[in-house]
C-alpha positions as CSV (number, residue, x, y, z in Angstrom):
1,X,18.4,-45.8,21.1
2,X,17.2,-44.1,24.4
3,X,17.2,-40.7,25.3
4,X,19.0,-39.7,28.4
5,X,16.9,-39.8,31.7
6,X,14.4,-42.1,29.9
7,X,13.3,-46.0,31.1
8,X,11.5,-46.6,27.8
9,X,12.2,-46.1,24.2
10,X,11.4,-42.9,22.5
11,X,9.2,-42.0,19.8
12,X,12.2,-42.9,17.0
13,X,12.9,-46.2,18.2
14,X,9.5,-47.1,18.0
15,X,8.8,-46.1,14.4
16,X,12.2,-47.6,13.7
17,X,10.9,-50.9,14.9
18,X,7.6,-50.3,13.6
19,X,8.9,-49.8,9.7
20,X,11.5,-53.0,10.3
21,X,8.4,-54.9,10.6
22,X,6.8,-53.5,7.6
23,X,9.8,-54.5,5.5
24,X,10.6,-57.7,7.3
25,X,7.0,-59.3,7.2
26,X,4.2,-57.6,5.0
27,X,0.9,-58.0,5.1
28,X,-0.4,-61.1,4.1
29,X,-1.1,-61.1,0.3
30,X,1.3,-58.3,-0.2
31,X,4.5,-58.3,-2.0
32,X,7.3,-56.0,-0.2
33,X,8.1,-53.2,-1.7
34,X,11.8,-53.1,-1.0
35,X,12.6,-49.7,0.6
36,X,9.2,-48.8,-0.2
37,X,6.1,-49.4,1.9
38,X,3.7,-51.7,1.2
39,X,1.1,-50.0,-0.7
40,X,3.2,-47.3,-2.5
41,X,1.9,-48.5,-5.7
42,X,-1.9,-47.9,-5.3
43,X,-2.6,-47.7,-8.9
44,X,-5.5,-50.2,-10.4
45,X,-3.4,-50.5,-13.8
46,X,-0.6,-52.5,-12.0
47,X,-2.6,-55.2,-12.3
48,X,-1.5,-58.5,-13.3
49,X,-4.7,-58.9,-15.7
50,X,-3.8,-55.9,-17.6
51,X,-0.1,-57.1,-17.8
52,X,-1.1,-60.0,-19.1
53,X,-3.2,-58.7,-21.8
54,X,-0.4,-56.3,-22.9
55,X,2.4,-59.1,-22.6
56,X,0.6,-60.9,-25.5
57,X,-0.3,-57.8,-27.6
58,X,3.2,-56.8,-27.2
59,X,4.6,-60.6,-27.7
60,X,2.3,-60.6,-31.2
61,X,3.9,-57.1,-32.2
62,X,7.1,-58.8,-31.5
63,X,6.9,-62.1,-32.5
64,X,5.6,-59.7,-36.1
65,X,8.4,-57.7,-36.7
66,X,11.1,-60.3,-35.8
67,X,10.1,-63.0,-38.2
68,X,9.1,-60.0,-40.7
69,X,12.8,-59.3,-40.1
70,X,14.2,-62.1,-40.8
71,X,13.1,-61.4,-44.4
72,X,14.4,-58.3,-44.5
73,X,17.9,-59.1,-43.5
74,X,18.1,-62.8,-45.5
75,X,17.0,-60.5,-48.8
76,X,19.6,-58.3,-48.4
77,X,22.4,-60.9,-46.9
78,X,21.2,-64.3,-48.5
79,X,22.8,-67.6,-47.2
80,X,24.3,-69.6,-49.6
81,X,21.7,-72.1,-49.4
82,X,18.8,-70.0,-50.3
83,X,17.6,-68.2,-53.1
84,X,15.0,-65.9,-52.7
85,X,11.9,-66.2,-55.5
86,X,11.4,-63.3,-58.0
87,X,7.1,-64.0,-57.3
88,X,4.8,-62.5,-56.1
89,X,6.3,-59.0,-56.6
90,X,5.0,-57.4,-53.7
91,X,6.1,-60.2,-51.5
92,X,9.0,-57.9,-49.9
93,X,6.4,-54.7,-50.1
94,X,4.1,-56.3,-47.6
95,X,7.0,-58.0,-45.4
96,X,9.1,-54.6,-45.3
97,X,6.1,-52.0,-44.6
98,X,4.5,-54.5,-42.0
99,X,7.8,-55.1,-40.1
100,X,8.3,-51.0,-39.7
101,X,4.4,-50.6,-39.1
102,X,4.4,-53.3,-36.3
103,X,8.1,-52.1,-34.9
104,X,6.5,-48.6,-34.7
105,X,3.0,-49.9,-32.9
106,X,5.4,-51.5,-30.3
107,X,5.8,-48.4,-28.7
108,X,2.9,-47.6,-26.7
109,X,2.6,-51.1,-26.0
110,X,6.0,-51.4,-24.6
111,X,6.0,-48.4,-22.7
112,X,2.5,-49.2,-21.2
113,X,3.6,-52.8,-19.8
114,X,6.5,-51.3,-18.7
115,X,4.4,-48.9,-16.8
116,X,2.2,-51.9,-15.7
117,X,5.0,-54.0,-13.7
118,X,7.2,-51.6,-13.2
119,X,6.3,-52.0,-9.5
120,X,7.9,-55.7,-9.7
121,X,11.0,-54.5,-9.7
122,X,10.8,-54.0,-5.5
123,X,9.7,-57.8,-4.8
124,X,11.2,-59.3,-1.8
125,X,12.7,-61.8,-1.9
126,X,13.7,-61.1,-5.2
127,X,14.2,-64.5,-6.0
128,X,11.6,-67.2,-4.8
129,X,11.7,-70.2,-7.0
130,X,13.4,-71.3,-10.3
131,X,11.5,-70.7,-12.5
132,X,11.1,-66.4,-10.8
133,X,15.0,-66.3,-10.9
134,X,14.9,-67.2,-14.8
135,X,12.1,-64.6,-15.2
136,X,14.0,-62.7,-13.3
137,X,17.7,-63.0,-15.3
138,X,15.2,-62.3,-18.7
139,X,14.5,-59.7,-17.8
140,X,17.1,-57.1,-18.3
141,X,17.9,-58.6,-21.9
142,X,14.6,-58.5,-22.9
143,X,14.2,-54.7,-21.1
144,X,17.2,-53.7,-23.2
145,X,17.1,-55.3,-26.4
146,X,13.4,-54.1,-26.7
147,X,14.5,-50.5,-26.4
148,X,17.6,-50.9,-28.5
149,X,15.9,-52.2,-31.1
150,X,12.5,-49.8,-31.0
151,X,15.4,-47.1,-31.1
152,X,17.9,-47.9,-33.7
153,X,14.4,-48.5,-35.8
154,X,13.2,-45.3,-35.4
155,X,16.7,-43.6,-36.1
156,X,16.8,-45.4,-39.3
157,X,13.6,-45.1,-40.6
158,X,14.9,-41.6,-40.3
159,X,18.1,-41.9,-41.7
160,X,19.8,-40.5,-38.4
161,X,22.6,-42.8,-38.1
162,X,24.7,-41.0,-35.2
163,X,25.8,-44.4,-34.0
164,X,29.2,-46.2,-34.4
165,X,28.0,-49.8,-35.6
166,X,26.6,-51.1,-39.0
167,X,22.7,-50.9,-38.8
168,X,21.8,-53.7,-40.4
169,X,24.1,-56.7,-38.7
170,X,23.5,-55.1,-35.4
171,X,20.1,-55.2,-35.2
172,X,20.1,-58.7,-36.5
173,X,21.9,-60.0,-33.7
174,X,20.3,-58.2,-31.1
175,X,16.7,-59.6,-31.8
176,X,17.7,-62.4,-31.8
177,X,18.6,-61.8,-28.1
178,X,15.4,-60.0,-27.4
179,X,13.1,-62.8,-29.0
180,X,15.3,-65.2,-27.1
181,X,14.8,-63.5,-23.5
182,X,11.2,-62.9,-24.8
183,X,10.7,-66.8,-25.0
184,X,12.4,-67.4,-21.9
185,X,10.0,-64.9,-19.8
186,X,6.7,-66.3,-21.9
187,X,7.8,-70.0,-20.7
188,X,8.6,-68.4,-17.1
189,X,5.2,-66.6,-17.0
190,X,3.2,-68.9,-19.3
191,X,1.1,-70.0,-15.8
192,X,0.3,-66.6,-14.5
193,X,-0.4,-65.5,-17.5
194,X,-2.9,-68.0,-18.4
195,X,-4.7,-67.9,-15.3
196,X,-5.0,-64.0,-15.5
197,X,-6.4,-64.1,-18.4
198,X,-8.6,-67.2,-18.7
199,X,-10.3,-66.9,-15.4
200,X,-13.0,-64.5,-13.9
201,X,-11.4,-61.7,-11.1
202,X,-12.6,-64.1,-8.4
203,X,-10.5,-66.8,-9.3
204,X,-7.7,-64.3,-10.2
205,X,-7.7,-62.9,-6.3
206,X,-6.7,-66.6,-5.4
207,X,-3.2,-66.1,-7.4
208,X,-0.2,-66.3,-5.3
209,X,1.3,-64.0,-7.9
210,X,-1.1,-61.2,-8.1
211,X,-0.3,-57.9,-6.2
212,X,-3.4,-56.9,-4.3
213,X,-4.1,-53.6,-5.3
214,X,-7.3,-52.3,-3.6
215,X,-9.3,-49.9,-6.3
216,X,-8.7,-46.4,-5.3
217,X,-11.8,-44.4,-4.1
218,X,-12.4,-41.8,-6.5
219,X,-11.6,-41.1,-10.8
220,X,-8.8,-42.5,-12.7
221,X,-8.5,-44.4,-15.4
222,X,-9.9,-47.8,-15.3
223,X,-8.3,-50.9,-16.6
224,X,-11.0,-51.1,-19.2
225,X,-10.2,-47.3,-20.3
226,X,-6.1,-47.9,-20.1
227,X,-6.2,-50.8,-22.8
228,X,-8.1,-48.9,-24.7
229,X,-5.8,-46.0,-24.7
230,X,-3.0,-48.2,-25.5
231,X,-4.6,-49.9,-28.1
232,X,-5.6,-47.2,-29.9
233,X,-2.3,-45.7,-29.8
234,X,-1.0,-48.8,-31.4
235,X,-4.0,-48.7,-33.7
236,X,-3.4,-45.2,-34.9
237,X,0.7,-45.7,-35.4
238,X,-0.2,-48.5,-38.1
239,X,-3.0,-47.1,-40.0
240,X,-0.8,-43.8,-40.4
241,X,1.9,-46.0,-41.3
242,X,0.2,-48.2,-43.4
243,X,-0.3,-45.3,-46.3
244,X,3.4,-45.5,-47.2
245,X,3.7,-48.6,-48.8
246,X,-0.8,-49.6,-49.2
247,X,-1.4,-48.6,-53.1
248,X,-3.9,-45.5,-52.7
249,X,-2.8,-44.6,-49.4
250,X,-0.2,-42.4,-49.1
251,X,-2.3,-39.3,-48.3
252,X,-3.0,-41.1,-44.5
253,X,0.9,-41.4,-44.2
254,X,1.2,-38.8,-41.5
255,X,3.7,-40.0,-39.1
256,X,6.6,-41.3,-42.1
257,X,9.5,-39.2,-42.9
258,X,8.7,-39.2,-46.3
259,X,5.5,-39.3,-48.6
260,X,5.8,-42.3,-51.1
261,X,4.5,-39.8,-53.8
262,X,7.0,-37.1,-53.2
263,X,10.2,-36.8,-55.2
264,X,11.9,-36.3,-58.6
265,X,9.4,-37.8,-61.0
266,X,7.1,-38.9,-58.0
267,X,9.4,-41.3,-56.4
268,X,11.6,-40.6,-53.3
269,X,15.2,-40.5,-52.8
270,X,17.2,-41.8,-50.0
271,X,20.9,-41.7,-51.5
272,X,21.2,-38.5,-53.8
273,X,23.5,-38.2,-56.5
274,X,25.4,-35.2,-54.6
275,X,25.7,-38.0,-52.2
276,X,26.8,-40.2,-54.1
277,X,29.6,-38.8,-55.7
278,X,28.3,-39.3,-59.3
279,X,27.2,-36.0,-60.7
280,X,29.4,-36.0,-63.1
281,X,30.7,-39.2,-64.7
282,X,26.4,-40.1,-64.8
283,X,26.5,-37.0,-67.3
284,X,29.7,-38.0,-68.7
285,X,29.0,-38.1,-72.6
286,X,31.4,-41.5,-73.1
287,X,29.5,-43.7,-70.5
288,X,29.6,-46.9,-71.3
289,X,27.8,-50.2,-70.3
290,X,30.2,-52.8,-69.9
291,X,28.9,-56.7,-69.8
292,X,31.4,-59.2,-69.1
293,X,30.5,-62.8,-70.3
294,X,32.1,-65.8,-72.5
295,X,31.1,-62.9,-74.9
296,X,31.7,-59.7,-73.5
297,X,30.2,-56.8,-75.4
298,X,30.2,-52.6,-74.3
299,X,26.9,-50.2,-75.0
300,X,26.9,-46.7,-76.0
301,X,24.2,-44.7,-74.3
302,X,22.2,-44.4,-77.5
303,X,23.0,-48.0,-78.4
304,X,21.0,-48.8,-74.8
305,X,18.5,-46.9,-75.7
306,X,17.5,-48.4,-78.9
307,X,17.6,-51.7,-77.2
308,X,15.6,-50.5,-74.4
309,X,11.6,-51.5,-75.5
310,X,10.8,-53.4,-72.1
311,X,8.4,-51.9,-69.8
312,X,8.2,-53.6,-66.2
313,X,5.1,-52.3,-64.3
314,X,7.3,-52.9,-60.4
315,X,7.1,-51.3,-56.5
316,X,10.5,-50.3,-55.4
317,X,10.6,-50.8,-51.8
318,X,13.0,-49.5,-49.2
319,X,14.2,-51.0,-46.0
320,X,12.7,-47.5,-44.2
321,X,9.1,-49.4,-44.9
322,X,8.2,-46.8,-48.0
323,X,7.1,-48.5,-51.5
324,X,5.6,-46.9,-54.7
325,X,4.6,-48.3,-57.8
326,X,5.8,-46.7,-61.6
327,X,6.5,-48.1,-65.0
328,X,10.1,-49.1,-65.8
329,X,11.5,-48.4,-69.3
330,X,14.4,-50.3,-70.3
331,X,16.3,-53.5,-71.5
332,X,15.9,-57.2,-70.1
333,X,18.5,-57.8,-67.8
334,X,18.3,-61.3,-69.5
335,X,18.7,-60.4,-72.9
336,X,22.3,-58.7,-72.2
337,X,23.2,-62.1,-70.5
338,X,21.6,-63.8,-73.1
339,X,23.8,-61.6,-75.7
340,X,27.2,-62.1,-73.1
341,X,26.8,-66.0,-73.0
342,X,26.6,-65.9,-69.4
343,X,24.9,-69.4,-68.4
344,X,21.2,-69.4,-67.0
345,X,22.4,-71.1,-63.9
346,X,25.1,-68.3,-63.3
347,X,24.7,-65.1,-61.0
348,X,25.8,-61.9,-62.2
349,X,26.9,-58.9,-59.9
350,X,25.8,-55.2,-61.0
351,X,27.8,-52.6,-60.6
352,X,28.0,-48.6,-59.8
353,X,29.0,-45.4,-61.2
354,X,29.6,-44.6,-57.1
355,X,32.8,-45.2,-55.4
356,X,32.4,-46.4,-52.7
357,X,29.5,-47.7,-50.3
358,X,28.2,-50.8,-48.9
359,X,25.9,-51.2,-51.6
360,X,27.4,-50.1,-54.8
361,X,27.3,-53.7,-56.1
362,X,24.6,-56.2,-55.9
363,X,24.3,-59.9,-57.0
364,X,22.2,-61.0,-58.8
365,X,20.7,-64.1,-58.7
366,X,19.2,-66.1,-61.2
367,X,15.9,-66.3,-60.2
368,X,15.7,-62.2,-60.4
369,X,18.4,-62.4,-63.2
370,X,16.1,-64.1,-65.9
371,X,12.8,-62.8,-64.5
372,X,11.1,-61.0,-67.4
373,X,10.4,-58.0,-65.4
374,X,13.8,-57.8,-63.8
375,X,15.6,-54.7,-66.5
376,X,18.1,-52.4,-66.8
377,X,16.2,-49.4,-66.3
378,X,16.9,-46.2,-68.7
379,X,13.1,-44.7,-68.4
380,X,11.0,-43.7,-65.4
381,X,6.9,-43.5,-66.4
382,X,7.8,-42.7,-69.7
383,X,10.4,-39.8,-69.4
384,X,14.5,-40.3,-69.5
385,X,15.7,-41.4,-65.9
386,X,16.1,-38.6,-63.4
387,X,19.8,-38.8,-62.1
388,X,18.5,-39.3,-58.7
389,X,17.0,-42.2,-59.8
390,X,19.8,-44.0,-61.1
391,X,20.4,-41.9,-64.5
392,X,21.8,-43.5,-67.0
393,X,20.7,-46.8,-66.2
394,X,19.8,-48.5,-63.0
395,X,18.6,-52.1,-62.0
396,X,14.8,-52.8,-61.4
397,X,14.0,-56.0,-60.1
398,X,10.7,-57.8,-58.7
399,X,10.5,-58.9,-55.0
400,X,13.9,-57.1,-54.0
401,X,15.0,-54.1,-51.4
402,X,15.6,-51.1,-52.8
403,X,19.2,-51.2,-51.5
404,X,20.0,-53.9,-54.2
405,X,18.4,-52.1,-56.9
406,X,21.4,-50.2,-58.0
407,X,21.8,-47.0,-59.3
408,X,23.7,-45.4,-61.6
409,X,25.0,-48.8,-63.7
410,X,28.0,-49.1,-65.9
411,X,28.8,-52.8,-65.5
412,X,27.3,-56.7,-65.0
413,X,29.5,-59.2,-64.3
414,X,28.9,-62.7,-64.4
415,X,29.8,-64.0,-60.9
C-alpha cells in the first residue's frame, strides 16, 4: 500500500499496521476486544467483583424458583411413585407465591450481570483452556434458557398465552436445561468467583482473569451504588409481590395482575364460566351429582345441599402465584366415598360440567381424598356458590393448585 511517487509508506498503511498490532498483541493485562480496541469498555461496573456478587444473587434467585418449581409441576403432574401430603395447608401457598416472587426478582438481576460481562463476549482467543471452552459452550444455554423462562413466566402470570406449546411441560424441561448450564458455568467459574469475592482489591488485581478497567475520572455510578440499584430492584419486585398470596397483604400487591381480594364474592377468577362453556347446564334445574362406587348413588341439588353441613376454613392457590383464604360450605368429599363403597386406599377422579380442557378432571388422591377438610363445595363465606366459582358444586382441597380444584362438578369416579 504505497502511493505513487512515494519511497515510504503513507499515513494508511501505518495506522493499518498500527491497529493490527492492537488486535494481534494487547497490552499486557488486557483482554482483546475482538474488532474493538482495547479499552472500549471503560466502564467501572464491568468488573469481575461485581459479576461475581450478581452471579450468586442471581444463582440463589435461580437455584429458588427451580426447586420451588419442581413443586409446582410434581403437584400438578405427580409421578406414580409419590403422593403429595394433604398437611400443612399452606404448604403449596408459600412454594407457589415464592417461586413467581423470586422468578420476577430475577429480572433486574439478570439483566444487570448481563450488562456486567457483556464485554466478555470479545475475548481473544476465545477459547484458552478447558475448563474457558466449557464456560464458554454454557453459555448460550444458560443465556437462552434464562430469558425463555423469565418470559414465558411473565406471559403466564398474565394469562397471555400467544405461544404454540403447552406452558406447563415446556417450561419444565427447559429449566432443567438452564439449571443444568447454570451448574456447568458455577463449576467453570467456581475459582474466579471465589477469589473475587473472598479477597481484598489488591489481591483481586493479581487475577489472570480480571479485565483491568482503570476508574474513569469523573461521576458515574460506583460499584457500591450499581448493587444497590439492583438489589433494590429485586427487593421491591418481591415485597410488591409478596401481598398476593401473604395473609393481610394484598393492598402492597402493586405489580400482580390481579388483587387477591378482587372478584365475585372476594375471590378471583381465572377461567370464567362464559369461558367455560357452562352457563347453562350449571343453571340447569335437573343437575345431578353422579358417584360411581361398589355402590353408586346420584344427588339432587337440594339433596346436596341438606348433606352439605362441613365448613373447611382453606387458601385456594393458583399457579399465577395469587392465594386467598375463605370459608368453604359443603359436603366431605369422604363421606360420598364413604356412602359409594369406594375403598380408602382408592383414588377417585372429579369431574366437570366443561367440555373440554386440560383440566376438566382431576384425580384425587387419597391423602386429599379422606382429608377432613378436602369437600365438595356448594357455599362460598356463607352465601350459595357464585357460578364463577364453581356453582353448583366444586372441589376444595388442602395443599393443592387451584388448577385441580375443579369447578363446576357433576361426577366422582373411583379410579
Amino acid at each position: 500500500m504505497r502511493r505513487a511517487g512515494h519511497h515510504g509508506p503513507d499515513a494508511a498503511y501505518v495506522a493499518c499496521m498500527k491497529l493490527l498490532d492492537r488486535i494481534v498483541a494487547p497490552p499486557p493485562g488486557r483482554l482483546r476486544r475482538g474488532p474493538l480496541r482495547a479499552d472500549a469498555f471503560s466502564s467501572r461496573l464491568h468488573d469481575p467483583r461485581v459479576a461475581s456478587l450478581l452471579g450468586l444473587w442471581l444463582g440463589a434467585a435461580f437455584a429458588t424458583a427451580f426447586l420451588t418449581g419442581l413443586v409446582s409441576h410434581f403437584m400438578q403432574h405427580p409421578p406414580g411413585w409419590w403422593t403429595w401430603p394433604s398437611r400443612p395447608v399452606w404448604f403449596y401457598r408459600l412454594t407457589q407465591g415464592v417461586h413467581v416472587a423470586t422468578g420476577l426478582a430475577c429480572v433486574p438481576l439478570l439483566l444487570a450481570k448481563l450488562w456486567t460481562v457483556y464485554p466478555r463476549l470479545w475475548e481473544w482467543p476465545p477459547v484458552r483452556t478447558v475448563g474457558h471452552a466449557l464456560e464458554r459452550i454454557s453459555i448460550l444455554p444458560l443465556i437462552a434458557g434464562a430469558l425463555f423462562q423469565l418470559a414465558t413466566g411473565i406471559a403466564n402470570i398474565a394469562q397471555w398465552y400467544r405461544f404454540r406449546f403447552f406452558f406447563t411441560v415446556t417450561h419444565y424441561w427447559v429449566a432443567w436445561v438452564t439449571i443444568g448450564a447454570l451448574v456447568v458455568h458455577v463449576a467453570a467459574k467456581l475459582a474466579v468467583v471465589r477469589a473475587n469475592v473472598g479477597r481484598r482489591r489488591a489481591d483481586r488485581s493479581q487475577l489472570t482473569d480480571r479485565v483491568s478497567v482503570p476508574e474513569p475520572p469523573g461521576g458515574g455510578l460506583s460499584r457500591r451504588g450499581f448493587g444497590i440499584a439492583v438489589g433494590t430492584a429485586a427487593g421491591v419486585i418481591m415485597v410488591s409481590t409478596a401481598g398476593q398470596f401473604v395473609p393481610g397483604l394484598a393492598e402492597t400487591a402493586l405489580l400482580t395482575p390481579r388483587q387477591p381480594n378482587l372478584g365475585p364474592q372476594g375471590l378471583p377468577v381465572n377461567r370464567t364460566a362464559a369461558a367455560a362453556g357452562v352457563l347453562r347446564v350449571a343453571r340447569d334445574a335437573g343437575y345431578r351429582l353422579e358417584v360411581v362406587g361398589p355402590r353408586p348413588f346420584t344427588l339432587t341439588l337440594t339433596e346436596l345441599h341438606d348433606l352439605g353441613r362441613a365448613t373447611s376454613r382453606l387458601p385456594i392457590t393458583c399457579v399465577e402465584g395469587w392465594s386467598a383464604d375463605a370459608t368453604w360450605g359443603g359436603v366431605r368429599l369422604r363421606d360420598l366415598l364413604d356412602r359409594a363403597g369406594i375403598p380408602a386406599e382408592a383414588t377417585v377422579r372429579a369431574e366437570s360440567l366443561e367440555a373440554r380442557g386440560g383440566y376438566r378432571t382431576s384425580e384425587v388422591a387419597p391423602p386429599h381424598a379422606r382429608d377432613p377438610l378436602t369437600l365438595l363445595a356448594t357455599r362460598l363465606d356463607g352465601a350459595l356458590l357464585d357460578i364463577e366459582h364453581g356453582y353448583p358444586a366444586r372441589l376444595i382441597a388442602p395443599n393443592r393448585p387451584g388448577v385441580l380444584q375443579t369447578k363446576w362438578v357433576h361426577r366422582v369416579v373411583m379410579v
